[in-house]
C-alpha positions in Angstrom: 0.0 0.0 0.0 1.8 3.0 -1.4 0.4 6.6 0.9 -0.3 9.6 -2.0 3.3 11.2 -2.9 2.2 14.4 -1.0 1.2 12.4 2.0 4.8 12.4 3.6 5.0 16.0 3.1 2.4 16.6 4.4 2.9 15.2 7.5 6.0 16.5 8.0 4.6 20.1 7.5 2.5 19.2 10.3 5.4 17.9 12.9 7.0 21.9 12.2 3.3 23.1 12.4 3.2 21.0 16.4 6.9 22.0 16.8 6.4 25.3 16.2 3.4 25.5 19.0 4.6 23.9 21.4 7.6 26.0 21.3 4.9 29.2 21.6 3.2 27.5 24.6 6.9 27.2 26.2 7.7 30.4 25.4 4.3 31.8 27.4 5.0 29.2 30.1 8.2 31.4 30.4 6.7 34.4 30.4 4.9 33.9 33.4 8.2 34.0 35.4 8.8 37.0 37.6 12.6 36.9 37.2 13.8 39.3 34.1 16.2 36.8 32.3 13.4 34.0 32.3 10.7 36.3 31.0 13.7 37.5 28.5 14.5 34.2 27.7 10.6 33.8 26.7 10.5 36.5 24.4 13.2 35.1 22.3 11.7 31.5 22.7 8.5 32.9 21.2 10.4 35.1 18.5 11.9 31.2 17.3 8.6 30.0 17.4 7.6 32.0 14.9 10.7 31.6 12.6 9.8 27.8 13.1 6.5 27.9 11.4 7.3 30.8 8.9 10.4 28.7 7.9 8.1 25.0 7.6 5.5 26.8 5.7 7.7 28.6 3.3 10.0 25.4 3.2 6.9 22.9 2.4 5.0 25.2 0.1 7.8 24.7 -2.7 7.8 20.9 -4.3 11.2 21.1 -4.3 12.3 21.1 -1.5 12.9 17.9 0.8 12.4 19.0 4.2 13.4 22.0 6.1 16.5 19.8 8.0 16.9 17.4 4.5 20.4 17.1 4.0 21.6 20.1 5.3 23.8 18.9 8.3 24.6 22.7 9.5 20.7 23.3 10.4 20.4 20.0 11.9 23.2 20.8 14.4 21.8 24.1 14.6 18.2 22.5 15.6 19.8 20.2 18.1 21.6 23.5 19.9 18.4 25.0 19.4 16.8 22.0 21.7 19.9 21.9 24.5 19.6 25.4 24.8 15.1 25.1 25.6 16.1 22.4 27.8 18.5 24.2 30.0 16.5 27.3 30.1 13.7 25.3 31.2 15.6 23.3 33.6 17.0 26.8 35.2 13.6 28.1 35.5 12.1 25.2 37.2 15.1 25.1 39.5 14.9 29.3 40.2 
């Protein structure tokens, strides 16, 4: 059983799409914080979130392209510092 050629596009638009959100809802999470570098860190958090889903839509509109990380080892090293940075941020503010 062979999915529709679009389908796996698709549904990798929507893992950005769910990415992208819950990055927003941790950014918010952040802003809640009454210490100035958390709600800092926040803003900045929610200014990526953004750049996440303009990036996945742009990237997924175009047939062309494979994928916003396909092949391009740079931005997947750049997503995984990305995600160790969230994590620590979040760790620190659970800890504050």
């Amino acid at each position: 059983m062979n999915a529709p050629p679009g389908a796996a596009r698709e549904r990798t638009a929507l893992a950005w799409r769910r990415t992208s959100l819950a990055t927003a809802v941790n950014a918010i999470l952040l802003l809640r914080s009454s210490q100035v570098w958390i709600e800092v860190a926040g803003l900045a958090l929610l200014s990526i979130a953004t750049f996440i889903a303009a990036g996945g839509a742009a990237a997924f509109r175009d047939p062309g392209t494979f994928g916003v990380l396909g092949g391009k080892e740079m931005r997947a090293r750049l997503a995984f510092a990305l995600v160790i940075a969230i994590g620590l941020v979040d760790i620190l503010a659970i800890v504050q």
